[in-house]
Each structure stands twice: as C-alpha cells, then as structure tokens.
CHARMM internal coordinates of N, CA and C (Angstrom, degrees):
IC EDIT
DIST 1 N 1 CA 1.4455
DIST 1 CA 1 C 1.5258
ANGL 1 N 1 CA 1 C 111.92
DIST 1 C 2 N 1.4503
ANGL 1 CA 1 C 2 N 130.47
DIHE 1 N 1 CA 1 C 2 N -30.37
DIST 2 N 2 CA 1.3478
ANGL 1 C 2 N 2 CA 151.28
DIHE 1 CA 1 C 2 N 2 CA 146.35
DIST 2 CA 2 C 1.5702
ANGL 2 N 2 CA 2 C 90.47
DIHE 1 C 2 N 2 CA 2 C -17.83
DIST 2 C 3 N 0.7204
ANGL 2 CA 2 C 3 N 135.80
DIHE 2 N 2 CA 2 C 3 N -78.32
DIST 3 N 3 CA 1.2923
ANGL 2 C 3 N 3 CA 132.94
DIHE 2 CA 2 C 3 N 3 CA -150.35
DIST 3 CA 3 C 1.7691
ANGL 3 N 3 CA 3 C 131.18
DIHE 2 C 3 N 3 CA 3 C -73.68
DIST 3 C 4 N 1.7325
ANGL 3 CA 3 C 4 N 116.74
DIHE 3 N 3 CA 3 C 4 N -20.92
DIST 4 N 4 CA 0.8986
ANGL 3 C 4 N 4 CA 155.17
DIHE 3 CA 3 C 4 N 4 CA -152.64
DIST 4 CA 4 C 2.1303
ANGL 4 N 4 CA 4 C 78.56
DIHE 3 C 4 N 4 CA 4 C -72.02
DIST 4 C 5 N 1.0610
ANGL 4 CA 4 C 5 N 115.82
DIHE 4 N 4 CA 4 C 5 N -73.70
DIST 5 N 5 CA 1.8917
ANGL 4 C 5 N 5 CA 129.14
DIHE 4 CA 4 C 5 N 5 CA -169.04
DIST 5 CA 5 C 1.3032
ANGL 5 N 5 CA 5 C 96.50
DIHE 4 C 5 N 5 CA 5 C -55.42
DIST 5 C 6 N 1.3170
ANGL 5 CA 5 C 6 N 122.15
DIHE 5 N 5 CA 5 C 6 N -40.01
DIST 6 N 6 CA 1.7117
ANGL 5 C 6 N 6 CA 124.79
DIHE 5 CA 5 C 6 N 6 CA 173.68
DIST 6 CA 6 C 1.8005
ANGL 6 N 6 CA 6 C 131.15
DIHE 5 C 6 N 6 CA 6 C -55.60
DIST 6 C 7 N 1.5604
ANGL 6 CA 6 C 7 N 87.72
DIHE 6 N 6 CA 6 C 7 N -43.92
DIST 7 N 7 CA 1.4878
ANGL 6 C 7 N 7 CA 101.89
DIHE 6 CA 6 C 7 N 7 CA 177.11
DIST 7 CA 7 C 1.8385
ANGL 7 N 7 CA 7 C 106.36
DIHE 6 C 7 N 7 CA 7 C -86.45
DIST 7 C 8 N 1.3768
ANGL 7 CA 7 C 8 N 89.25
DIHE 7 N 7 CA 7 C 8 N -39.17
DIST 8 N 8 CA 1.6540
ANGL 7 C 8 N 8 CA 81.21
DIHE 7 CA 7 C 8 N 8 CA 171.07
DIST 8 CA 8 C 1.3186
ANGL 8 N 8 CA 8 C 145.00
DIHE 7 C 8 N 8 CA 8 C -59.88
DIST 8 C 9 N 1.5754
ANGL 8 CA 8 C 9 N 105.43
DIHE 8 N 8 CA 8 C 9 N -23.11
DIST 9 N 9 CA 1.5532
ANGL 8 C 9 N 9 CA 126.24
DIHE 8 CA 8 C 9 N 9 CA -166.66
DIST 9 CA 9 C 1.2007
ANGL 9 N 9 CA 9 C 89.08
DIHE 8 C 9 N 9 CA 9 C -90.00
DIST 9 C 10 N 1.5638
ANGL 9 CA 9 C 10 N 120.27
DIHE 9 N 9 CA 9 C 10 N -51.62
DIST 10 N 10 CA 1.3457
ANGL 9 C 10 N 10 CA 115.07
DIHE 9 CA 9 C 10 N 10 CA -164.32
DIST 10 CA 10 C 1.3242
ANGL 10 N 10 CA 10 C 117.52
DIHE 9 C 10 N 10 CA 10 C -84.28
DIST 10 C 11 N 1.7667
ANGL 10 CA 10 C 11 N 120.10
DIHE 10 N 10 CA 10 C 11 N 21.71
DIST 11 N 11 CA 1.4184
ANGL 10 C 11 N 11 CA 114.67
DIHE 10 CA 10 C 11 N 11 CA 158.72
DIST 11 CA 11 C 1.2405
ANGL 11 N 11 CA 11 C 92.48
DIHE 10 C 11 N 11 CA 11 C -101.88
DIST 11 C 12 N 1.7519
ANGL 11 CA 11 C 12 N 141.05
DIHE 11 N 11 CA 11 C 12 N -54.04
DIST 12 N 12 CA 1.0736
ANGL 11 C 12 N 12 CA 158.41
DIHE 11 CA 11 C 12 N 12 CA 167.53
DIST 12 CA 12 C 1.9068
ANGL 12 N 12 CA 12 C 95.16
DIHE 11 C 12 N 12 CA 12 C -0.85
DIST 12 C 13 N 0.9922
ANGL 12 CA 12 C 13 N 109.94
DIHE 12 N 12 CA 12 C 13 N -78.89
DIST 13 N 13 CA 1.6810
ANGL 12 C 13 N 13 CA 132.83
DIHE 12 CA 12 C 13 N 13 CA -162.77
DIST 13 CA 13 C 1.7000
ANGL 13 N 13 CA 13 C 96.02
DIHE 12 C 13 N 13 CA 13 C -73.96
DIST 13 C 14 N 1.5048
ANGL 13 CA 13 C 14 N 121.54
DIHE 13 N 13 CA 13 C 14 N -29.68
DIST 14 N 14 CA 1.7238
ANGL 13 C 14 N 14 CA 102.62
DIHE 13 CA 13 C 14 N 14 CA 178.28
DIST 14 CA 14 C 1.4016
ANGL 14 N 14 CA 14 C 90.94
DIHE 13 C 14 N 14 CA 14 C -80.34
DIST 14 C 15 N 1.6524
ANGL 14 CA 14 C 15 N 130.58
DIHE 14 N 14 CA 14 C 15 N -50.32
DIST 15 N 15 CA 1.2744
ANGL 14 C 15 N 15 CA 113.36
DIHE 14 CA 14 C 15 N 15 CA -165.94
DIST 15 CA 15 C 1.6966
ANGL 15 N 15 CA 15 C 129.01
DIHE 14 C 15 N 15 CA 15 C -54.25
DIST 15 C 16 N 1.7761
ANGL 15 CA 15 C 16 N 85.80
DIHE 15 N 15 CA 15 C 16 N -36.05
DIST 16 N 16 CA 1.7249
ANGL 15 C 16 N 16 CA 82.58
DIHE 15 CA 15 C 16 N 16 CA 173.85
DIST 16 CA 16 C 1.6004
ANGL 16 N 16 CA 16 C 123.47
DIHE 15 C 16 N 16 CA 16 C -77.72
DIST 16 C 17 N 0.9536
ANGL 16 CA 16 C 17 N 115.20
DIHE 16 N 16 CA 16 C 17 N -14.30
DIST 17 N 17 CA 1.6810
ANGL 16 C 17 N 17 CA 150.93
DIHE 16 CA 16 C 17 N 17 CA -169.19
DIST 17 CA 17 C 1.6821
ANGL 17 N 17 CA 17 C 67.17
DIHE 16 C 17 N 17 CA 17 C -66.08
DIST 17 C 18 N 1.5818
ANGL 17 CA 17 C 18 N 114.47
DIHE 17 N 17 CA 17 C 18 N -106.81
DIST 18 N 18 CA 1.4902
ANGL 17 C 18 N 18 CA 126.13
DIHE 17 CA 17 C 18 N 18 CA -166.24
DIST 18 CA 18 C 1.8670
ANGL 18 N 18 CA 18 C 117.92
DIHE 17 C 18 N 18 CA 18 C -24.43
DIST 18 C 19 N 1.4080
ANGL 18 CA 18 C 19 N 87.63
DIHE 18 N 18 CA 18 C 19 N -39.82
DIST 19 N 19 CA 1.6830
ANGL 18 C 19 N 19 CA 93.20
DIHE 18 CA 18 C 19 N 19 CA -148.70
DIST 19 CA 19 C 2.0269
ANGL 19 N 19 CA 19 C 87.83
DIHE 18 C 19 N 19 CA 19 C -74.60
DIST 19 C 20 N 1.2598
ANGL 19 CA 19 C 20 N 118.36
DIHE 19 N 19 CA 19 C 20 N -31.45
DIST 20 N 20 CA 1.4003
ANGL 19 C 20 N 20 CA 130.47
DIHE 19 CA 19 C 20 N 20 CA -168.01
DIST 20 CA 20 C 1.6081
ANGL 20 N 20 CA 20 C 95.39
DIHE 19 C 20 N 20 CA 20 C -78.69
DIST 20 C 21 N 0.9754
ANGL 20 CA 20 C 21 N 122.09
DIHE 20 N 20 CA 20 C 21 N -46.66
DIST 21 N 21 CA 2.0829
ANGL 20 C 21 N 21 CA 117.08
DIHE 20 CA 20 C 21 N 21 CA 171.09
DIST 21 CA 21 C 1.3432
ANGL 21 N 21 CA 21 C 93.18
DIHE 20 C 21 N 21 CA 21 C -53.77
DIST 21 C 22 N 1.2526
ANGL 21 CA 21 C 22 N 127.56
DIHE 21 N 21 CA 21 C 22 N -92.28
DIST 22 N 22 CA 1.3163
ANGL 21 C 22 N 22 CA 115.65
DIHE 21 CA 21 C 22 N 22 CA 179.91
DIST 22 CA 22 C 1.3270
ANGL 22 N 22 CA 22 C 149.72
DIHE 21 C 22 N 22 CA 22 C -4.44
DIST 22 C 23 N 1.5825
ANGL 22 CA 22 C 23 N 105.34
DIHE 22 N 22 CA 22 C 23 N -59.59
DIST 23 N 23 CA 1.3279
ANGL 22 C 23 N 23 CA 112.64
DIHE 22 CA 22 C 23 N 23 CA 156.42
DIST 23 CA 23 C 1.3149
ANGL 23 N 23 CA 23 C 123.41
DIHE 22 C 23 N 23 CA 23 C -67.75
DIST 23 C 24 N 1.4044
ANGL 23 CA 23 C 24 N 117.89
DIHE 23 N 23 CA 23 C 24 N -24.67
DIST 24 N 24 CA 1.4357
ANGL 23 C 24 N 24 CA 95.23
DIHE 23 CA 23 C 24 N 24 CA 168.40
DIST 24 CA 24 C 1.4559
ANGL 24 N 24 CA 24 C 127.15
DIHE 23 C 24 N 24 CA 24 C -105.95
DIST 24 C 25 N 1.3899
ANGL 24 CA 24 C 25 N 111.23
DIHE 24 N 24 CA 24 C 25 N 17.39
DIST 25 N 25 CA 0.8411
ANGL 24 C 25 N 25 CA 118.56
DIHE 24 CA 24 C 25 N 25 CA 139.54
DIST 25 CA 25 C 1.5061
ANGL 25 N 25 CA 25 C 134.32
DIHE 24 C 25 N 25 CA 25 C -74.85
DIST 25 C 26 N 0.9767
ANGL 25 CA 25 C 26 N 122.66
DIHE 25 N 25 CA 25 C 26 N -52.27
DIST 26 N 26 CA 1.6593
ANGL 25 C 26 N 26 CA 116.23
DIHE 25 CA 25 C 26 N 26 CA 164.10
DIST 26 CA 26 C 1.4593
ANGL 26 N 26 CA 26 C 116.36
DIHE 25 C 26 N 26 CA 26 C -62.39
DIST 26 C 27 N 1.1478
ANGL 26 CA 26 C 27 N 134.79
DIHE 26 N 26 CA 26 C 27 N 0.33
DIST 27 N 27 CA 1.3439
ANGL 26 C 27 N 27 CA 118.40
DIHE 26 CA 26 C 27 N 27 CA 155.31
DIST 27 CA 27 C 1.6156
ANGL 27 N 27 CA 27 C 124.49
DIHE 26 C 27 N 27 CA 27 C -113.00
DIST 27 C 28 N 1.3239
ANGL 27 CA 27 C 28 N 108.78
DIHE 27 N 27 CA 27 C 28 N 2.41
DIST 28 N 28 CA 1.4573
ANGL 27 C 28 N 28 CA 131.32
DIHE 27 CA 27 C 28 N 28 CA 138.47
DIST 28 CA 28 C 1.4046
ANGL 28 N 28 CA 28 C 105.79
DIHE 27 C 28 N 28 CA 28 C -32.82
DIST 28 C 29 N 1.3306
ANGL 28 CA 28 C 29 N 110.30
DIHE 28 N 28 CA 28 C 29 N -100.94
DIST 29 N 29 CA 1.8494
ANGL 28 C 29 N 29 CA 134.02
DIHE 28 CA 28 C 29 N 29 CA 156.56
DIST 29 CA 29 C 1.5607
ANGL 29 N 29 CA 29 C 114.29
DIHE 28 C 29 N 29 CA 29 C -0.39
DIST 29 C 30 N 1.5587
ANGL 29 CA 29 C 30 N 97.54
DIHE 29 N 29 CA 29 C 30 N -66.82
DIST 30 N 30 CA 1.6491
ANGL 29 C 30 N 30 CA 97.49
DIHE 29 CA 29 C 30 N 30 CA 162.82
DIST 30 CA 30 C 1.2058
ANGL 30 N 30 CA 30 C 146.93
DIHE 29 C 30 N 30 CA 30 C -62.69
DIST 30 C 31 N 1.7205
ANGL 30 CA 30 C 31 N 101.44
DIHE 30 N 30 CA 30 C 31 N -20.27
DIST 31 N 31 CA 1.4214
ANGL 30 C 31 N 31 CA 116.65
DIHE 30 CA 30 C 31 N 31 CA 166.81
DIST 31 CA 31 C 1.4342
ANGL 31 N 31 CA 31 C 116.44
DIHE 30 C 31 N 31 CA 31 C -63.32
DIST 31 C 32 N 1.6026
ANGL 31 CA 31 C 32 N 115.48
DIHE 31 N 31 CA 31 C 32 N -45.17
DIST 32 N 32 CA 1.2413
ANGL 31 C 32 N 32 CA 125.52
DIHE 31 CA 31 C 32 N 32 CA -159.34
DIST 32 CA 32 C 1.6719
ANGL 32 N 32 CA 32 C 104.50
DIHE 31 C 32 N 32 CA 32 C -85.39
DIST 32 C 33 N 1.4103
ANGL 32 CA 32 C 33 N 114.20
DIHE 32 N 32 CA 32 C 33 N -9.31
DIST 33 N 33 CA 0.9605
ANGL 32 C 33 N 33 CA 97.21
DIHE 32 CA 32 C 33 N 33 CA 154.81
DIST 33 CA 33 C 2.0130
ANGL 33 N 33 CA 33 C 139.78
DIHE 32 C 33 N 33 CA 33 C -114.26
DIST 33 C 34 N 1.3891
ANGL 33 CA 33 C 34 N 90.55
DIHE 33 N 33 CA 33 C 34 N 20.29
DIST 34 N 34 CA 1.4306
ANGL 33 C 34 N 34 CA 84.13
DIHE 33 CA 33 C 34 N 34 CA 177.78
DIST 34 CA 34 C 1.4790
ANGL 34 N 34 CA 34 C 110.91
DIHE 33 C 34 N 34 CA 34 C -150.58
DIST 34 C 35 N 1.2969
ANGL 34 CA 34 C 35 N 117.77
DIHE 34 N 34 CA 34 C 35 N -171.16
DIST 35 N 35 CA 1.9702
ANGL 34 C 35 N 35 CA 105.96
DIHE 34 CA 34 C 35 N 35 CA -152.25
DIST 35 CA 35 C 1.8661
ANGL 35 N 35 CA 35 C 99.39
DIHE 34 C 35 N 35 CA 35 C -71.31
DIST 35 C 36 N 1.5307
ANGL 35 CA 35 C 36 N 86.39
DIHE 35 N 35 CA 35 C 36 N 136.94
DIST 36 N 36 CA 1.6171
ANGL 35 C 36 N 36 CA 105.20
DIHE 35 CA 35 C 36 N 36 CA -176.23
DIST 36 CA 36 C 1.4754
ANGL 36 N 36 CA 36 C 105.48
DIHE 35 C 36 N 36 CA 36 C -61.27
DIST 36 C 37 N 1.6432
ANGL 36 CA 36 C 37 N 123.83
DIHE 36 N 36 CA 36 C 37 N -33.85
DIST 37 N 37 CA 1.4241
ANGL 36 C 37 N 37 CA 116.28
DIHE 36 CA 36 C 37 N 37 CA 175.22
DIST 37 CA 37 C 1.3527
ANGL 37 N 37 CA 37 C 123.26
DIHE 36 C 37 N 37 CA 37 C -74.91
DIST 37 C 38 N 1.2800
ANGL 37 CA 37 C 38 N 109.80
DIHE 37 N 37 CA 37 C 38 N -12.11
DIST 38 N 38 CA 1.6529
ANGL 37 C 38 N 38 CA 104.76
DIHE 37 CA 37 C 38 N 38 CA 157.14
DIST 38 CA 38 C 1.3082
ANGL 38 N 38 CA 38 C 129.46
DIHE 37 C 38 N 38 CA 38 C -78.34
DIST 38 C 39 N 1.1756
ANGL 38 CA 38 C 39 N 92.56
DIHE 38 N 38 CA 38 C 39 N -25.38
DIST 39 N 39 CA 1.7971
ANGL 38 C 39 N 39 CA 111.87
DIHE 38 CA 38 C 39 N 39 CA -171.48
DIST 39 CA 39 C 1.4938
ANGL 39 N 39 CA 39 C 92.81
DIHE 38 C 39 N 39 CA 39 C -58.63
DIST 39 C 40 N 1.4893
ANGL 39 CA 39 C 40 N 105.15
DIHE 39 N 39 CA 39 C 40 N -60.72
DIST 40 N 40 CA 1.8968
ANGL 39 C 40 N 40 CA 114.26
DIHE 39 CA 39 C 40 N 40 CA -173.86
DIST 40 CA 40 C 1.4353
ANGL 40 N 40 CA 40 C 104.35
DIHE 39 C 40 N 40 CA 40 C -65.31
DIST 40 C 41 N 1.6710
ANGL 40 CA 40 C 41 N 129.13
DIHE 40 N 40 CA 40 C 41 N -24.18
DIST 41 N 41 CA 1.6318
ANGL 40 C 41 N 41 CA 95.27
DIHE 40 CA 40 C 41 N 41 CA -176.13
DIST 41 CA 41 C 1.4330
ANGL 41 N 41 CA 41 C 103.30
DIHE 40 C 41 N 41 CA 41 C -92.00
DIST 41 C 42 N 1.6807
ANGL 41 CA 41 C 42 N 114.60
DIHE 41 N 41 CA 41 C 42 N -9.53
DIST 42 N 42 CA 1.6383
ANGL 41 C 42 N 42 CA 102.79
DIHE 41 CA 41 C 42 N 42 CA 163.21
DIST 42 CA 42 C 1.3793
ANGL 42 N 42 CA 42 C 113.05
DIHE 41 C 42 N 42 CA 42 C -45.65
DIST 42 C 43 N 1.3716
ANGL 42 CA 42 C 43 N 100.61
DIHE 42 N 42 CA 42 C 43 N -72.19
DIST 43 N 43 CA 1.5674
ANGL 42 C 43 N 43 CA 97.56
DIHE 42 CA 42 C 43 N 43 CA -159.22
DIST 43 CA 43 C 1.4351
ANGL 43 N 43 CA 43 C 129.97
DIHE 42 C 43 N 43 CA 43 C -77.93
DIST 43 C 44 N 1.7632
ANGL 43 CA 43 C 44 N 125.88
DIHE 43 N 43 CA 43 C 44 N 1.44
DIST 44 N 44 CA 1.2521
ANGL 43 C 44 N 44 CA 130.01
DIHE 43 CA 43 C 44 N 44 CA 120.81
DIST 44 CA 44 C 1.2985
ANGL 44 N 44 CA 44 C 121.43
DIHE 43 C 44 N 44 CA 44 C -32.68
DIST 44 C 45 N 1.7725
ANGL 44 CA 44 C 45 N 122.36
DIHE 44 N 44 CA 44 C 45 N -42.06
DIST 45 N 45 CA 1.6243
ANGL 44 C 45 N 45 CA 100.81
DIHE 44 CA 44 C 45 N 45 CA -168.38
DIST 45 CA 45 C 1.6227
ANGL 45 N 45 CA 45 C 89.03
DIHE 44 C 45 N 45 CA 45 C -81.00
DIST 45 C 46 N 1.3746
ANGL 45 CA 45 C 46 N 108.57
DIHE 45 N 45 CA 45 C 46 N -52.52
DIST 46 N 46 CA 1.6691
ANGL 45 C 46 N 46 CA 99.66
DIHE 45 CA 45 C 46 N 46 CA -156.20
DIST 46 CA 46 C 1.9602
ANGL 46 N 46 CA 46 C 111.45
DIHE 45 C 46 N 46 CA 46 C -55.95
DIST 46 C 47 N 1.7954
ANGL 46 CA 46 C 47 N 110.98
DIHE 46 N 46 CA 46 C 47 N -16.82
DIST 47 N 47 CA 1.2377
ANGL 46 C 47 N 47 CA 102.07
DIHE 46 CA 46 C 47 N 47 CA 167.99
DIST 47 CA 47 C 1.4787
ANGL 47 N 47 CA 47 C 109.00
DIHE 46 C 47 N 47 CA 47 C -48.69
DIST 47 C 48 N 1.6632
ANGL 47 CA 47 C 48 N 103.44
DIHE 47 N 47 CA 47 C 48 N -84.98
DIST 48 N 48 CA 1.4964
ANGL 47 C 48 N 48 CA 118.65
DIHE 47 CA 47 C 48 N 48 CA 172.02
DIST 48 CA 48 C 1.6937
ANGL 48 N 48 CA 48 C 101.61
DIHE 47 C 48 N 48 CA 48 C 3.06
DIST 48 C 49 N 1.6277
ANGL 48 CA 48 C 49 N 115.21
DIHE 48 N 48 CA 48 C 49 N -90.33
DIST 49 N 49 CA 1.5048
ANGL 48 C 49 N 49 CA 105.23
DIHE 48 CA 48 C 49 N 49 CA -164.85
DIST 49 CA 49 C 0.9845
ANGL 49 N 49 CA 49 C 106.76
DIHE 48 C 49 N 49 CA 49 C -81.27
DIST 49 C 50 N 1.3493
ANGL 49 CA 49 C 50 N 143.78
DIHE 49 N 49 CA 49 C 50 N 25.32
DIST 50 N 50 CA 1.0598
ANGL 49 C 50 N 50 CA 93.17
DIHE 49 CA 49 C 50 N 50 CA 120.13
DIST 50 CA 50 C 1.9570
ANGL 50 N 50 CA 50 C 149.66
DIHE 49 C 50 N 50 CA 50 C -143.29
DIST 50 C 51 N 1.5399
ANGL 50 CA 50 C 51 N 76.97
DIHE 50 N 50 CA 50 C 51 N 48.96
DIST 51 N 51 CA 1.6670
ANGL 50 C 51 N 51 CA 107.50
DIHE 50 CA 50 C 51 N 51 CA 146.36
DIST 51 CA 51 C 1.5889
ANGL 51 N 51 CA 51 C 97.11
DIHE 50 C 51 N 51 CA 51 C -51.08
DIST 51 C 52 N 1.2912
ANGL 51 CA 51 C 52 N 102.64
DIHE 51 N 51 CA 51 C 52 N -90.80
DIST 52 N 52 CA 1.4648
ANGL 51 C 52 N 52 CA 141.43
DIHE 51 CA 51 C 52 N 52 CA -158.28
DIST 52 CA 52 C 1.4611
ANGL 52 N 52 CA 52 C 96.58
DIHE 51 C 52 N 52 CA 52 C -23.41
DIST 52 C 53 N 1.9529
ANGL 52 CA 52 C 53 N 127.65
DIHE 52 N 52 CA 52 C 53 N -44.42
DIST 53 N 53 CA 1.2600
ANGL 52 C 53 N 53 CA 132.41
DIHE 52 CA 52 C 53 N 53 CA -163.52
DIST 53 CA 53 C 1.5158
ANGL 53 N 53 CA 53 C 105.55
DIHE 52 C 53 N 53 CA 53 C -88.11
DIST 53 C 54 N 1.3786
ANGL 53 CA 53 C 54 N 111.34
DIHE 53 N 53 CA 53 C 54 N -37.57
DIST 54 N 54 CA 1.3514
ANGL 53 C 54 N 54 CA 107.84
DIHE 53 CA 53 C 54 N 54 CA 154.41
DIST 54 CA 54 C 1.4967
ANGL 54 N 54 CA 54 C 121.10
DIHE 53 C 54 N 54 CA 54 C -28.25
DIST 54 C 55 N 0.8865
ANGL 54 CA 54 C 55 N 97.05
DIHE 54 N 54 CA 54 C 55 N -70.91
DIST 55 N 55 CA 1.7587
ANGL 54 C 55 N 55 CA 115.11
DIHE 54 CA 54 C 55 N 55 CA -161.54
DIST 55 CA 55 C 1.1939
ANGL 55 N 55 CA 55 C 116.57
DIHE 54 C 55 N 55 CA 55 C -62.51
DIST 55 C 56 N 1.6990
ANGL 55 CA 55 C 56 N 101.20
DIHE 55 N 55 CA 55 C 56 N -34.42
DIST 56 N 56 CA 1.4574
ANGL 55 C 56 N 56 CA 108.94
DIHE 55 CA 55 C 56 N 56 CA 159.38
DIST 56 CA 56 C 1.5225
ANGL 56 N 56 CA 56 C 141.56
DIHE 55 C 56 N 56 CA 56 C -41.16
DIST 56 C 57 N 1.4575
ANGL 56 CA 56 C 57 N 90.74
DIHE 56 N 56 CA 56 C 57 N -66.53
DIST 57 N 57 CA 1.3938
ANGL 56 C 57 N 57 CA 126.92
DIHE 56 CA 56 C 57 N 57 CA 175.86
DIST 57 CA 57 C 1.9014
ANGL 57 N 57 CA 57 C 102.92
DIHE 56 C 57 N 57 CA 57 C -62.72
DIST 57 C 58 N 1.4397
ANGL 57 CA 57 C 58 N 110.45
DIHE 57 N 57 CA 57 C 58 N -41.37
DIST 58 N 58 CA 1.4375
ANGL 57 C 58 N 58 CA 92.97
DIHE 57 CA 57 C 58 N 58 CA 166.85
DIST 58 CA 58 C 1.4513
ANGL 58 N 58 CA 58 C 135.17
DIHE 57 C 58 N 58 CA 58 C -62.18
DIST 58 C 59 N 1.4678
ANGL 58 CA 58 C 59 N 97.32
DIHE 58 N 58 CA 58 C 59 N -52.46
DIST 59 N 59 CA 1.6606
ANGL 58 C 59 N 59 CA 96.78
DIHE 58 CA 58 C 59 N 59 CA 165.17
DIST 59 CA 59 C 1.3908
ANGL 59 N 59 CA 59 C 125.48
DIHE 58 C 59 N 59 CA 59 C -51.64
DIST 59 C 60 N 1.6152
ANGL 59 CA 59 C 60 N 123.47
DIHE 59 N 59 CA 59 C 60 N -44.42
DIST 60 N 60 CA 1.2099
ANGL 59 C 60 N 60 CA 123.56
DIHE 59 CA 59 C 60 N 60 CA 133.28
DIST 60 CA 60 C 1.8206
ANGL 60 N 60 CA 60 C 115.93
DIHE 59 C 60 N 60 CA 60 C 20.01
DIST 60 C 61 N 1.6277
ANGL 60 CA 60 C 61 N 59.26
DIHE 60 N 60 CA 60 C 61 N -111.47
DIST 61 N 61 CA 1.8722
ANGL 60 C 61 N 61 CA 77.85
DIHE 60 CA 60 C 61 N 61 CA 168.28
DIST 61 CA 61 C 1.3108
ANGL 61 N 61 CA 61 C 144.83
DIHE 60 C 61 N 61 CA 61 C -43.32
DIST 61 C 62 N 1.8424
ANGL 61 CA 61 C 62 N 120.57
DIHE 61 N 61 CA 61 C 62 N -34.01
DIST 62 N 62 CA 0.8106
ANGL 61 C 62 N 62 CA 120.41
DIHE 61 CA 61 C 62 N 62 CA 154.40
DIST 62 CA 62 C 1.8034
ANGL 62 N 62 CA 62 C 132.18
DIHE 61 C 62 N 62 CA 62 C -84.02
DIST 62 C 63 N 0.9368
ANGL 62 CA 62 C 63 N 109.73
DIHE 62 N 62 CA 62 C 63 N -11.67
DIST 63 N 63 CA 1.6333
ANGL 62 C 63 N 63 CA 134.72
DIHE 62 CA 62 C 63 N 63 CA 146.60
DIST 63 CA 63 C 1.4149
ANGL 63 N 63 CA 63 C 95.22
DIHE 62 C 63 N 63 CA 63 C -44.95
DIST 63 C 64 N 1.4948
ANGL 63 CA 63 C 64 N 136.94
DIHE 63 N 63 CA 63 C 64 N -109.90
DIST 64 N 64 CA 1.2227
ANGL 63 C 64 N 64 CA 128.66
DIHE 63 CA 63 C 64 N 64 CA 173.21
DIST 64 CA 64 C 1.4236
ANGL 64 N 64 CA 64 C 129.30
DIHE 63 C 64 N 64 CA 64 C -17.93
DIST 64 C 65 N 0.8922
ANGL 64 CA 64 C 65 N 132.90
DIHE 64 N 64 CA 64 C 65 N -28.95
DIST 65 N 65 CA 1.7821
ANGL 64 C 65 N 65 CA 135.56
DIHE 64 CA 64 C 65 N 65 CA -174.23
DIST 65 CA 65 C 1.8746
ANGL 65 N 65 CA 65 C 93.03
DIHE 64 C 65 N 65 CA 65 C -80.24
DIST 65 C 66 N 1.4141
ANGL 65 CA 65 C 66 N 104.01
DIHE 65 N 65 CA 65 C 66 N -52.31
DIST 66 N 66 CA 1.1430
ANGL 65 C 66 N 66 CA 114.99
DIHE 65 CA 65 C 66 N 66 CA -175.73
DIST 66 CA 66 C 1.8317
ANGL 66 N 66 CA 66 C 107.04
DIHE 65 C 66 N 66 CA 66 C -50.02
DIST 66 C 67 N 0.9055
ANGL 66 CA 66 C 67 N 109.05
DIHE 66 N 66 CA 66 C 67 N -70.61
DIST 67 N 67 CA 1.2662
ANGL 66 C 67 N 67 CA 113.07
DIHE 66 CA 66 C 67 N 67 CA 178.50
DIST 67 CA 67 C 1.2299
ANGL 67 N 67 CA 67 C 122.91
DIHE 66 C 67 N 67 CA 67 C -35.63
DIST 67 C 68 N 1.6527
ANGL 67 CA 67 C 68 N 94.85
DIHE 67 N 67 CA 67 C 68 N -69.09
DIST 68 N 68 CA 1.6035
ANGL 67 C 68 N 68 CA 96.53
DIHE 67 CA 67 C 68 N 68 CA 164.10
DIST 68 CA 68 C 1.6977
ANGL 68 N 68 CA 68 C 156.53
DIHE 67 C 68 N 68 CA 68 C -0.71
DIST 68 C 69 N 1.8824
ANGL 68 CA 68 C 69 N 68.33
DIHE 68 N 68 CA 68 C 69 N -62.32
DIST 69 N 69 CA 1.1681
ANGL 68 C 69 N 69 CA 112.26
DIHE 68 CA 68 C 69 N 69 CA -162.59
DIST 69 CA 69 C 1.8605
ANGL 69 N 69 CA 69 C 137.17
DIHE 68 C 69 N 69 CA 69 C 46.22
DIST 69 C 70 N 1.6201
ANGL 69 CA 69 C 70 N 67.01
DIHE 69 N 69 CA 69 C 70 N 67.48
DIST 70 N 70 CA 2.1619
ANGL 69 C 70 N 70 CA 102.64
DIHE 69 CA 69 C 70 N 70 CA 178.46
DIST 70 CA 70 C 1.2806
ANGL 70 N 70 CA 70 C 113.40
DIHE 69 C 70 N 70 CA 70 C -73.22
DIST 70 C 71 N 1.2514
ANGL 70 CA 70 C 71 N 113.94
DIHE 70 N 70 CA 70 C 71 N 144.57
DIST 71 N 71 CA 1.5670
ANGL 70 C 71 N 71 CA 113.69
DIHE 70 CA 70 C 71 N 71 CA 177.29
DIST 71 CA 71 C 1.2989
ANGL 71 N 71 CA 71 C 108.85
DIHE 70 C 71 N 71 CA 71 C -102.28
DIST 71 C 72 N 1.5342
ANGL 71 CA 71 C 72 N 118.19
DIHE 71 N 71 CA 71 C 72 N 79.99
DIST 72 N 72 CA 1.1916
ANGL 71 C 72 N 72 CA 111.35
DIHE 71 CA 71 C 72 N 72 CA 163.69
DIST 72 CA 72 C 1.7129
ANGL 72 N 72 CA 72 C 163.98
DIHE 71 C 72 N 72 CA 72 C -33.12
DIST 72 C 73 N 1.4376
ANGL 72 CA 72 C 73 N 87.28
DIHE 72 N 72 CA 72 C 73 N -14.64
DIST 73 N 73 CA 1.6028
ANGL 72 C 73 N 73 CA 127.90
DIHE 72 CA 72 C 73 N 73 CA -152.01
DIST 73 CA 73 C 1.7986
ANGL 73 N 73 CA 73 C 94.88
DIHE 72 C 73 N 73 CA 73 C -86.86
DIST 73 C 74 N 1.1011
ANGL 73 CA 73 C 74 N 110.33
DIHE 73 N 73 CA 73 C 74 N 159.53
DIST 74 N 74 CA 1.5893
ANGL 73 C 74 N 74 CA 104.82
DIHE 73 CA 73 C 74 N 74 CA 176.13
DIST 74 CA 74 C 1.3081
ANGL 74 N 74 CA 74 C 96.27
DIHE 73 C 74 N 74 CA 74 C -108.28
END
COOR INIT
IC SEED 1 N 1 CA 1 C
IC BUILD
C-alpha cells in the first residue's frame, strides 16, 4: 500500500510535466503567428486577474477565519 502515493505522484508530476510543455508550446506557435501587441495586452489582462483572484480569494479567506473565529496565531 506504501507504494500506491508513489506511483501516483509520480504520474501526477509526468502528466503535468507533459501537459505544461505543451501548452506552452502551443501558445508559443500562436504568438508567432499573430500581432505581438496583442499577445502583450492579453497577457497583461490575464496577469491583472489574476492578481485580482488572488486577492480575492485571500480576503475570502481571511473573512472566513474571521468569522469563524480561528486562531490564527502560532
């Protein structure tokens, strides 16, 4: 049973390993073919959100603790 988290992780990490070349490879491809200033205000916006969801999801989170009322503190 030892082994079950071993074999799993280590398909886990080749698949994402593969699936992450891939993607950036095909949007490599897409870059090279179409205007470079779109390319950059894409990925300015999609930075932006997702900052923005970050930040969300943190307050989020600390919203919830609050409520809770979690002891955050060590």
């Amino acid at each position: 049973m030892d082994w079950v988290p071993i074999a799993f992780g280590t398909f886990k990490v080749v698949a994402l390993c593969v699936a992450m070349f891939f993607a950036i490879k095909w949007h490599y491809d897409q870059g090279k073919k179409g205007d470079r200033k779109a390319l950059l205000r894409s990925i300015a916006k999609m930075s932006a959100l997702l900052i923005l969801a970050a930040l969300v999801v943190a307050l989020v989170t600390f919203a919830l603790v609050r409520w809770f009322g979690l002891d955050m503190s060590y």
